[in-house]
C-alpha positions, 0 to 999 in steps of 0.5 A: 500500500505504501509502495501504491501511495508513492507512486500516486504521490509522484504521478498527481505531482509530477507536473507541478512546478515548484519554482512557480508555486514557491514564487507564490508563497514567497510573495504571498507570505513574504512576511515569513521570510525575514532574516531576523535583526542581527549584530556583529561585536568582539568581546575581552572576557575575565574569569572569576575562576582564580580571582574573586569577582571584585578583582575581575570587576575592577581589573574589567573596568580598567581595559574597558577605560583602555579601549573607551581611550582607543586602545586597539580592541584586538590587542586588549583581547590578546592580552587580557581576555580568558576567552578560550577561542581568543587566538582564533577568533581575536574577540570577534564573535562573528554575527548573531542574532537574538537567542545565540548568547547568553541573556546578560550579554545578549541584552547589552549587546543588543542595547547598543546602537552605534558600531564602534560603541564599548559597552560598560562591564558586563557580568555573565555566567562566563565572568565579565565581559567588554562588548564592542559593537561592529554593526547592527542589521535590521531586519530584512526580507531574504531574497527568494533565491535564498529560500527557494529551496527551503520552500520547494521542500516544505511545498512538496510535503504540505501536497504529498500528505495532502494528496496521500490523505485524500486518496486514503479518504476516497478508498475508505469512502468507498461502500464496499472493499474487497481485498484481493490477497492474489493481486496484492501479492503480485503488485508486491512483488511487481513493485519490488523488482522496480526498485 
């Protein structure tokens, strides 16, 4: 029977194109294909695991007095920063967007408006932080070429299971069944040997 299903699946799809039909959806529910607002920043993080919160406040105070003076943000998170992937990444984090970083950071990171801003000491579950914001992006529509896959695919499930349940409903609605064991096995067997 499922053999039977895909193979009806397949033959009531086969003339859909879905570059067409995900071109609709696209402009129809464009409001679903958002990227969502995202920014860009480095951080110099401090442990409190062998000094006591006091010291890393204060020793965290002093850096970000440093970088707010211009010193080269990347050279202070050389220097300082206990942010194990420091020699990778320089204290660049890269782009995120909400949900990626842990809530004390991601609040003031993405309570900060202008690129090259230095937030004041941020205290974390990782210690304490000083955030550098690169840029900030606004929301903005992705383009279609983006999506169109992710569409396509969605598109073909929505309609398999559409046309899987209203051929099931048809037969079910038929007033009588009969099974066929015979035929059965021959279809069985027939299918098997396309595979």
């Amino acid at each position: 029977m499922n053999a039977y299903l895909e193979r009806y699946i397949d033959a009531a799809l086969e003339n859909v194109n879905w570059e067409s039909t995900a071109r609709e959806v696209y402009l129809a529910d464009g409001d679903n294909f958002v990227a969502p607002e995202r920014v860009s920043a480095s951080h110099i993080l401090l442990r409190t695991d062998e000094r006591s919160d006091a010291e890393a406040r204060e020793l965290a105070e002093k850096i970000r007095l440093r970088a707010v003076a211009g010193e080269d943000f990347v050279e202070l998170a050389l220097s300082f920063s206990e942010d194990s992937s420091v020699e990778e990444n320089r204290g660049h984090l890269g782009r995120f967007t909400r949900g990626r970083m842990v809530p004390a950071f991601e609040e003031a990171v993405f309570a900060m408006s202008t690129e090259g801003e230095i937030s004041g000491v941020v205290e974390s579950d990782f210690g304490y932080h000083i955030i550098k914001l690169h840029e900030r992006l606004p929301p903005q529509k992705l383009a279609f070429e983006e999506v169109k896959d992710q569409i396509v695919e969605e598109l073909r499930q929505q309609l398999s299971n559409q046309v899987r349940q209203e051929r099931i409903m048809t037969v079910k609605s038929l007033d009588k069944v009969e099974l066929n064991s015979q035929l059965i096995e021959q279809l069985e067997l027939q299918y098997r040997q396309q595979r």
